[in-house]
C-alpha positions in Angstrom: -50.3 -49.1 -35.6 -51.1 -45.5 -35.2 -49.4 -45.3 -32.1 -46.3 -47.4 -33.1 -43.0 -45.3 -32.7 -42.0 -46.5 -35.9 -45.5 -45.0 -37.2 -45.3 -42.3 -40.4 -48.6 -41.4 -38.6 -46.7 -38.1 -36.5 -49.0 -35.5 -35.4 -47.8 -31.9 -35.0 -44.9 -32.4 -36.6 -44.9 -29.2 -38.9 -45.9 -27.4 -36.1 -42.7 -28.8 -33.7 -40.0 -25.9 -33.5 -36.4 -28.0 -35.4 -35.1 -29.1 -32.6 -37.9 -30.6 -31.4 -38.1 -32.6 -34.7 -35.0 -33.9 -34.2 -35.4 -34.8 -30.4 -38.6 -37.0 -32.0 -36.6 -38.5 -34.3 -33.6 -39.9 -32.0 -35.9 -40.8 -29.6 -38.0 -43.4 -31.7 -35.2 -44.8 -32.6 -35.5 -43.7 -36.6 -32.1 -42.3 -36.4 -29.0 -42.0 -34.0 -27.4 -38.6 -33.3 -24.4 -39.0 -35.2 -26.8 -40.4 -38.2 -29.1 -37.2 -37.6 -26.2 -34.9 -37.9 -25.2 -36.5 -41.2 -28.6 -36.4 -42.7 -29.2 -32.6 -41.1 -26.4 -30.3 -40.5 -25.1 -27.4 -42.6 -22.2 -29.0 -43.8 -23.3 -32.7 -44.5 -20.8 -33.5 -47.1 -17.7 -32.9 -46.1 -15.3 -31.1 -48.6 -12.6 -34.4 -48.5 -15.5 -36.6 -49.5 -17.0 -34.4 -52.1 -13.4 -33.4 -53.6 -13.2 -37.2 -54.1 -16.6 -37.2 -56.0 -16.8 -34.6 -58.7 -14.3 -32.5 -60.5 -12.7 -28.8 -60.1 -14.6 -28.6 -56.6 -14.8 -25.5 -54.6 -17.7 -26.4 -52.1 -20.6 -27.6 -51.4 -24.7 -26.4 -52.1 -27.7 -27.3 -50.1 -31.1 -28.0 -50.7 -33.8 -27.9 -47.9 -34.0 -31.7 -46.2 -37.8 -32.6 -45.4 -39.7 -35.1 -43.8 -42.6 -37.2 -45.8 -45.0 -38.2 -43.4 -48.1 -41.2 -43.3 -46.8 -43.2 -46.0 -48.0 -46.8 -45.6 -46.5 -48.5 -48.4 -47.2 -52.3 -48.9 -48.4 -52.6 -45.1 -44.9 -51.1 -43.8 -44.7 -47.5 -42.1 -42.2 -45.1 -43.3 -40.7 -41.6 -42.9 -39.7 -40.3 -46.4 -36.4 -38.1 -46.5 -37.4 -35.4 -49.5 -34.7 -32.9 -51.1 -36.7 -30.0 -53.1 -36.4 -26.5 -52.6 -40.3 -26.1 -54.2 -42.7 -25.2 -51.7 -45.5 -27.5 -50.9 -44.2 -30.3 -52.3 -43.6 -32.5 -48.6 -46.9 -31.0 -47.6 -48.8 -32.0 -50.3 -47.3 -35.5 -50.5 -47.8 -35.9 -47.0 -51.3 -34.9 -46.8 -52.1 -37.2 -49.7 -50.2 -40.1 -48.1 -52.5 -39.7 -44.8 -55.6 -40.1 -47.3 -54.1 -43.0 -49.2 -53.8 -44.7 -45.6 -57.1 -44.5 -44.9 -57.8 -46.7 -48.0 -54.8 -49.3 -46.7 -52.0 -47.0 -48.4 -49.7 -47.7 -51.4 -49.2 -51.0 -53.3 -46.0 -50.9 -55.2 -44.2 -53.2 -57.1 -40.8 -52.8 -58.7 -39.3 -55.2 -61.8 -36.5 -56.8 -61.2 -33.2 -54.3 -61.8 -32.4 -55.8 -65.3 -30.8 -52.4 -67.5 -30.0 -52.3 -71.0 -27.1 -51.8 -72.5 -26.5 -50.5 -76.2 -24.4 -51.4 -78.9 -24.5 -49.6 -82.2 -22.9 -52.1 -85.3 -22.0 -49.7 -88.3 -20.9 -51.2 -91.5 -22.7 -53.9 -91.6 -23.7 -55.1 -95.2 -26.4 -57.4 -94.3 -28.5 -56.3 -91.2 -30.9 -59.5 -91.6 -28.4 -61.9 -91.8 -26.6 -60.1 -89.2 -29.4 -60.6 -86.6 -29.8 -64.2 -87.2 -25.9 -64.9 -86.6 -26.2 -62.4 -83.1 -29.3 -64.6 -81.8 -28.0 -67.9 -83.3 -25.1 -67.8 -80.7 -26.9 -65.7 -78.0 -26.0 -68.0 -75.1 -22.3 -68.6 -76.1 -22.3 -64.4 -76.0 -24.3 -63.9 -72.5 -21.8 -67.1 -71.0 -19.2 -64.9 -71.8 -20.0 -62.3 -69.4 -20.7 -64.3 -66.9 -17.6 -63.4 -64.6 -17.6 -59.6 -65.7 -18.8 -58.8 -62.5 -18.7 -61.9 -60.0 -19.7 -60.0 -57.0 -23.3 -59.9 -59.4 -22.9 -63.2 -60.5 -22.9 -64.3 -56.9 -25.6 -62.5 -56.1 -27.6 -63.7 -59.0 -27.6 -60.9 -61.5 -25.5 -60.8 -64.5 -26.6 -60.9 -68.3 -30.1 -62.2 -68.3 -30.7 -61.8 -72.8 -29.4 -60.3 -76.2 -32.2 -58.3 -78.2 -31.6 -56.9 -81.6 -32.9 -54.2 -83.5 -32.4 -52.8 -86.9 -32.4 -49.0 -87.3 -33.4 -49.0 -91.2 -33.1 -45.0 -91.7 -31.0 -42.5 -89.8 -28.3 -39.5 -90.6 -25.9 -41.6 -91.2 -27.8 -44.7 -93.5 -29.0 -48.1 -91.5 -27.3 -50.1 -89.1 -27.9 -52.4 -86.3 -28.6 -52.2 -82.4 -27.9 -54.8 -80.0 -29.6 -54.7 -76.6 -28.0 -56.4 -73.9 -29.9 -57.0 -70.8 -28.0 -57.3 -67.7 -29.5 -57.8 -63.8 -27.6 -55.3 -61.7 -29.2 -56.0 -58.3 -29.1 -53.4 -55.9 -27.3 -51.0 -58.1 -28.1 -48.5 -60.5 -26.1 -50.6 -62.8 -24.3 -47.8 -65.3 -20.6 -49.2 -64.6 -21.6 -52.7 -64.6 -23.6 -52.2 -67.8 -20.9 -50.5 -69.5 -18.1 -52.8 -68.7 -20.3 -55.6 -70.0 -21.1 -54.0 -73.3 -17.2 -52.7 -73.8 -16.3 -56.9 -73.7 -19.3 -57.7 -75.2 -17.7 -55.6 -78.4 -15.3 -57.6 -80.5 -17.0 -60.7 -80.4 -20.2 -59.0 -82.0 -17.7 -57.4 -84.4 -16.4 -60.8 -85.2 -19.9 -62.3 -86.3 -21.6 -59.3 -87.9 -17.9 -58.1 -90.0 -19.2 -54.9 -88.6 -18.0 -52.2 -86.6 -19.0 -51.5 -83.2 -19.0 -47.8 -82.1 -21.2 -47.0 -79.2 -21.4 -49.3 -76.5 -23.7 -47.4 -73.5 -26.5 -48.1 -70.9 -29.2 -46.7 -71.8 -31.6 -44.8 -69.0 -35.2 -45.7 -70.8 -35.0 -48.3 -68.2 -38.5 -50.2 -69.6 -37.6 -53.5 -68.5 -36.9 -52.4 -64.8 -40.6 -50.7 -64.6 -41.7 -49.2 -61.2 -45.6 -49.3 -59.9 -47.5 -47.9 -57.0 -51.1 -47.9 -56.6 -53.8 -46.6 -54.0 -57.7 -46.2 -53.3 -58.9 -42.8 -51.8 -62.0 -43.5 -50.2 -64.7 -41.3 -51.5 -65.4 -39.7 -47.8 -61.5 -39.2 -47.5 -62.1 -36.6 -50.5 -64.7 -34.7 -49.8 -63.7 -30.8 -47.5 -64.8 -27.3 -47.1 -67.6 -27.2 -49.7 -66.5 -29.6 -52.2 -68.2 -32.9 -51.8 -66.3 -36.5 -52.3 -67.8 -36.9 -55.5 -67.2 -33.6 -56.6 -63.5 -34.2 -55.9 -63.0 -37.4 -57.3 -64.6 -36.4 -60.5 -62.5 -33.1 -60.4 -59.3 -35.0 -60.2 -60.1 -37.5 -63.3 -61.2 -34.5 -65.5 -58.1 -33.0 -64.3 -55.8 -36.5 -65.3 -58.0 -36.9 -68.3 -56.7 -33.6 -69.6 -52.8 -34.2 -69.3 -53.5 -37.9 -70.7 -55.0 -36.1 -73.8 -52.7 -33.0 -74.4 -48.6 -33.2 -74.0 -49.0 -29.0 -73.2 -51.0 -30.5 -69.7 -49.1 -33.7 -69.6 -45.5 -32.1 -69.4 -46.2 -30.3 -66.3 -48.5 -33.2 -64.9 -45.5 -35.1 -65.0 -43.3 -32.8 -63.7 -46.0 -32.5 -60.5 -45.4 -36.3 -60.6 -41.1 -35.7 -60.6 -40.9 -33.3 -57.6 -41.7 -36.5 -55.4 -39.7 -38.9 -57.2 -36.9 -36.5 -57.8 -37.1 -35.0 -53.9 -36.2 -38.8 -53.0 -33.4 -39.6 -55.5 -31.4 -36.5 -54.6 -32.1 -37.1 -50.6 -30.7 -40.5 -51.8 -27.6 -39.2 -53.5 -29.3 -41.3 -56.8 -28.8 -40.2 -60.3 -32.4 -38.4 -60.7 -31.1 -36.5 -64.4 -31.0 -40.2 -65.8 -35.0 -41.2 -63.6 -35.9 -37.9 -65.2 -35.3 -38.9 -68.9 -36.5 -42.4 -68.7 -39.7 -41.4 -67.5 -40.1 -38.7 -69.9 -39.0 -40.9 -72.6 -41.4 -43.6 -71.6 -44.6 -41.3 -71.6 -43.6 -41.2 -75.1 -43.6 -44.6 -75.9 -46.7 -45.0 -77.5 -45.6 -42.2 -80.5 -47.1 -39.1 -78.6 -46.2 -37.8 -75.3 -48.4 -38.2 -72.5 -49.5 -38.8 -68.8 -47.7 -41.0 -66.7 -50.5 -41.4 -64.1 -53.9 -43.2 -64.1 -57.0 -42.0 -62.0 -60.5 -43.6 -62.1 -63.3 -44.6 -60.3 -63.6 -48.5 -58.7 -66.8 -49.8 -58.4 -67.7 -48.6 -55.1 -67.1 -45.0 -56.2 -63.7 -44.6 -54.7 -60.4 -42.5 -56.2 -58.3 -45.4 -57.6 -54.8 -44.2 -58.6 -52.1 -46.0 -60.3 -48.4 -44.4 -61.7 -45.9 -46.6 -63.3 -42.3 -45.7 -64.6 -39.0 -46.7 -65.1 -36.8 -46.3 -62.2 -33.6 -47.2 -61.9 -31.5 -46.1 -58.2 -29.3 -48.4 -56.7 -28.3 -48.5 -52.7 -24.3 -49.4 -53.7 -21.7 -48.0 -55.6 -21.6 -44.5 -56.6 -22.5 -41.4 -54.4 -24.9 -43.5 -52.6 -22.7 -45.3 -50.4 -20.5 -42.1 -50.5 -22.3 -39.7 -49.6 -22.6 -39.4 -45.4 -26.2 -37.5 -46.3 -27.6 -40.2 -48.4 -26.6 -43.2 -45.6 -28.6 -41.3 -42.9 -31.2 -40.7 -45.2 -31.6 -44.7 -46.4 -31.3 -45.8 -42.3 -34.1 -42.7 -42.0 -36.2 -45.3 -44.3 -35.1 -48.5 -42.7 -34.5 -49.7 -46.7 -32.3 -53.1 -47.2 -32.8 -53.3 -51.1 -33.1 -51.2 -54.4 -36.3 -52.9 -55.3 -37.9 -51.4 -51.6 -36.2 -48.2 -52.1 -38.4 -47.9 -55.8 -41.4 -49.2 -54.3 -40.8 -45.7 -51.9 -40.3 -43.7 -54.2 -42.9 -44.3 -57.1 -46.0 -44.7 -54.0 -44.3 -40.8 -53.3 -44.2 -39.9 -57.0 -48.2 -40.6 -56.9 -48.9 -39.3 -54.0 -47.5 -35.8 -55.1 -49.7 -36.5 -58.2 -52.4 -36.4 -56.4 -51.8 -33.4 -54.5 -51.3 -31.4 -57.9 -54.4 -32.8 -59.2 -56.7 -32.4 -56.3 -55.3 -28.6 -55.7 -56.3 -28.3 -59.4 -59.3 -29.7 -59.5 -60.5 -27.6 -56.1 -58.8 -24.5 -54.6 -56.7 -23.9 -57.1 -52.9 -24.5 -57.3 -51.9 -21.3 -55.7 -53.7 -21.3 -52.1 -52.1 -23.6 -50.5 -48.9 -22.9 -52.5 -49.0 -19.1 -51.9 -48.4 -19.2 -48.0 -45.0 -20.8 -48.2 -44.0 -18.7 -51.0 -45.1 -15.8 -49.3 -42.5 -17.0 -46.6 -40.1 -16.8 -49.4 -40.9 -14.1 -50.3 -40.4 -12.1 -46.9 -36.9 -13.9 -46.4 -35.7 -12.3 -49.9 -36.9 -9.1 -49.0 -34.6 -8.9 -46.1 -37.3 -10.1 -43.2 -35.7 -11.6 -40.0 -36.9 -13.6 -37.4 -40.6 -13.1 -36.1 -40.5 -10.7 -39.2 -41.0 -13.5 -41.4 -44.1 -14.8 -40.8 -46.2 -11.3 -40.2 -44.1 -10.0 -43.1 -46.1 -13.2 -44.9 -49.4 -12.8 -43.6 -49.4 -9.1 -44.8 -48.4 -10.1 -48.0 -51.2 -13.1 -48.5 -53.6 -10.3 -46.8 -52.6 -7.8 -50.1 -52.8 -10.4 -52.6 -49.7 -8.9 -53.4 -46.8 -11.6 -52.8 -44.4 -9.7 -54.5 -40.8 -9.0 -53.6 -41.4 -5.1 -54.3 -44.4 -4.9 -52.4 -42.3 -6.7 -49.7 -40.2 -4.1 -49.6 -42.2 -1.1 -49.2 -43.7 -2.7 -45.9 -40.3 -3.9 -44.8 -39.5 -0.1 -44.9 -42.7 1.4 -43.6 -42.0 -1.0 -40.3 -38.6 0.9 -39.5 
């Protein structure tokens, strides 16, 4: 497998000059050069298109396109396309992929894409009563959204159950909440959603005598959860001077913290979001609505907390799991709009939403991991220091070959600061 073309497995590949990356790629047959120069060049999104997409628009803005590398995830090879402009991020995700392989990589599993949608019923003088009517002629409301979207329908999704809640003290006195749950296949599902919930309207008006005033998806996506898991093996951890059990013990101490504390947990999670949001954007997905979900479901148990599990099996191992909602779609919206986002779903050979998740939350671990196991040893900043050194230089006005020695100095200083660039920028002329 190792030497498959199709392998994530590609050595040297940070060290291969860019056009040498790209040669690689064609040649392996992960992309074709019109494909490449969708997902790559300077001006991916052409104006037309993205004048078509968003209001008032002037331009466009890029982020830096990387390459995840080694993910195994449920037995099949693939190269990850990652937006972020964070250093280390593809590095760390990529080295931690190459240790999950050597425990047989990521298992991930993804719900099936069933979304809520919300309606809020004001004025409604009896809430109980009002409940019993809603569920007593719960199939006569889902049959009549059958045909709201028949391209669903024919693909089996479609309204799938009614739910209702009562919301016994707010701002504004009590009132109900209906949840409508509705399979959106291989889309995010937000239009789809919507449209069902706006017909869904009058009739709930008609049984409750109440008044029906928002009707919206809503992005705590709980019932289309998202989970990857993987097994470090123990010898996998150990480097330098830091034995395996020292690092495996290390990283749960480190997880045990941010499961404990929501100061820790917040920017555990947000370790755990600059894989799974690097994928949505390269994916032209809505990643502001994966965002919220996720940070609304660490909350769900009435106290904010971590996302991730780490433990010990029985043979001493790492054993990781992360679960989420996650809601992206392959059709409709900027997805199947955006030229950048196409290349970057062929890049992944992915034919369904559910495979895309799958992706995504086995990367959203392994960045996990990286942040906890840079913790838990080195420190966060060594490995993170070097490419912001390189940052560093470029701000400063370094060019070229300047770059890197302009870098090396600064890392050699332990002063990677922009002023401190500066003076040796101006020492060198």
């Amino acid at each position: 497998m190792e030497n498959d073309d199709k392998s994530s497995r590609i050595r040297g590949f940070y060290d291969l000059p860019l056009k040498k990356r790209h040669q690689l790629l064609i040649e392996r047959g992960f992309l074709s050069p019109q494909e490449l120069e969708n997902l790559c060049s300077e001006g991916n999104l052409p104006l037309e298109i993205a004048e078509n997409m968003i209001e008032n628009v002037i331009g466009t803005f890029s982020f830096p396109l990387g390459i995840g590398l080694n993910f195994r995830v449920n037995g099949r090879d693939v190269l990850v396309p990652m937006v972020v402009e964070e250093p280390s991020v593809v590095a760390g995700a990529s080295f931690m992929a190459k240790l999950a392989r050597e425990g047989g990589g990521f298992t991930a599993h993804a719900d099936d894409p069933v979304m809520i949608g919300q309606l809020q019923v004001l004025d409604v003088k009896d809430l109980q009563a009002a409940e019993e009517s809603i569920l007593n002629q719960k199939e006569q409301l889902l049959g009549s959204l059958v045909d709201v979207d028949p391209v669903l329908r024919d693909l089996g999704g479609g309204p799938k159950g009614l739910e209702t809640r009562q919301i016994p003290h707010s701002a504004i006195g009590p009132f109900l909440v209906i949840h409508l749950l509705f399979d959106v296949r291989d889309a995010m599902g937000a239009n789809a959603v919507n449209t069902a919930c706006e017909k869904l309207a009058p009739h709930l008006e008609e049984i409750t005598g109440g008044r029906v005033h928002l009707r919206i998806l809503s992005n705590l996506a709980d019932r289309r959860l998202a989970s990857a898991a993987c097994t470090i093996p123990l010898e996998s951890l150990a480097f330098g001077e830091y034995t395996g059990e020292q690092v495996r013990d290390g990283i749960i101490e480190a997880w045990a913290f941010a499961d404990a504390d929501p100061y820790r947990a917040a920017t555990h999670n947000k370790g755990i979001m600059n894989g799974v949001d690097a994928v949505l954007l390269a994916t032209a997905n809505d990643w502001r609505a994966v965002e919220a979900g996720a940070h609304a479901y660490a909350a769900r148990y009435g106290f904010y907390r971590s996302l991730s599990t780490w433990s010990r099996d029985q043979a001493g191992n790492l054993r990781g799991k992360l679960e989420l909602p996650l809601a992206v779609g392959l059709v409709g919206g900027a997805t199947r709009v955006h030229p950048g986002a196409k290349a970057a779903l062929k890049l992944m050979g992915v034919e369904s939403a559910q495979e895309l998740t799958e992706i995504i939350v086995s990367v959203g671990l392994a960045q996990n991991l990286a942040a906890l196991r840079a913790l838990a040893t080195d420190g966060i900043q060594k490995g993170h220091m070097r490419l912001h050194a390189r940052q560093v230089a470029i701000a400063a006005g370094a060019e070229g070959e300047q770059i890197n020695q302009l870098a090396d100095q600064l890392i050699l200083d332990k002063q990677v600061r922009i002023d401190h660039a500066k003076e040796i920028l101006n020492s060198w002329k």
